[in-house]
N, C-alpha and C positions, 0 to 999 in steps of 0.2 A: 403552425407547425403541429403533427401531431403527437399527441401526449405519449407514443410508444416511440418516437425518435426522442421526443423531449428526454423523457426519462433516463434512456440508456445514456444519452447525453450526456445527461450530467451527473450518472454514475460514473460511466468512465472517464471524463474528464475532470469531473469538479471534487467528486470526492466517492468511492462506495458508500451508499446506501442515501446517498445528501434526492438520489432521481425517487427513493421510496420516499423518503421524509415530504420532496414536496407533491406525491402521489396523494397524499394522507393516512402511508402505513407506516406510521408512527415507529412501534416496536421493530418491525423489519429495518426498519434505517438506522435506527437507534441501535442495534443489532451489528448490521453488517457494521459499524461507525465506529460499534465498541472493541470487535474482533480488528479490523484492520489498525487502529490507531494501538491496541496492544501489540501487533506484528511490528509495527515503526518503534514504538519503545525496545520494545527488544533488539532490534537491529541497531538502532540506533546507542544502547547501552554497549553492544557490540564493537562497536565501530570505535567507544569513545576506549572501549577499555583496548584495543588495538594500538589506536592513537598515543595512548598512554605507556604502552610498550616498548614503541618505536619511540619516543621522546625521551624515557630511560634509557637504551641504547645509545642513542647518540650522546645524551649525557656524561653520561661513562666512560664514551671513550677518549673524553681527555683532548682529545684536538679540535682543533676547530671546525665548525659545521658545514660540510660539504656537500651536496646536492646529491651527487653519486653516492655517499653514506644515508643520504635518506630515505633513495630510491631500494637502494639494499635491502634497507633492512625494511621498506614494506611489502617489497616484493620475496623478500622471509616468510614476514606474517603472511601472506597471502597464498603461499603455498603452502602452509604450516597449519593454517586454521579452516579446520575442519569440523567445529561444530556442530554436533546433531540440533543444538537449539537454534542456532542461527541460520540451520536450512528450513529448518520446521517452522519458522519464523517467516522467511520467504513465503515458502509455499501456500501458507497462512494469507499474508497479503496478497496472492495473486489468487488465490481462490476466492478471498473476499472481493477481489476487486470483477473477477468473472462470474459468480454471481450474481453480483451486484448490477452488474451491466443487463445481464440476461433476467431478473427477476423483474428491474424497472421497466424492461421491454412488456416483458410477457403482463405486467400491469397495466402500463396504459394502452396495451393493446386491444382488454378488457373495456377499458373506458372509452376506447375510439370506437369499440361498437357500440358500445353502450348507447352513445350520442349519434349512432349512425340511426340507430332501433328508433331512437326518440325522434329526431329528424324526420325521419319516413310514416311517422302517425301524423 
């Protein structure tokens, strides 16, 4: 396989920046790694303090838990949370993750000539 499919690879599937890390650019992976897994904290702090909203609500309301009171009241939150930080958070992750994909390309694609060059001496 070569190291310019390899890498996009498994940035985009396995993890951003995991197709630099096993390129050997170290900081670049370590890099996109440290932005994208800060974007999932975030959204994920997001999600939970959501979660925790709607589970006050229904608490509250004193009767018993209904599936349509759940649905309600996430579909509340959901149109209600409009977060500048939780988009900026997205955006963050999918930038890192296209990147990511196109940085590990454009590197081993480097290396596949590299080894074409050495090949043909």
């Amino acid at each position: 396989m070569r190291k310019s499919l390899k890498g996009a690879l498994l940035s985009g599937l396995v993890f951003p920046g995991y197709g630099q890390f096993v390129m050997k650019h170290y900081i670049r992976g370590i890099a996109l790694m440290l932005l994208c897994l800060t974007g999932l904290v975030v959204i994920g702090v997001k999600v939970q303090q959501q979660i925790s909203i709607v589970l006050e609500k229904i608490e509250y309301g004193g009767s018993a838990i209904d599936i349509s009171e759940i649905l309600n009241a996430a579909n509340l939150m959901d149109t209600t949370s409009g977060d500048v930080i939780y988009r900026f958070a997205s955006l963050l992750l999918l930038f890192c993750w296209v990147i990511g994909i196109v940085d590990a390309y454009r590197i081993g694609w480097k290396k596949d000539l590299e080894e074409q060059q050495k090949s043909q001496c």
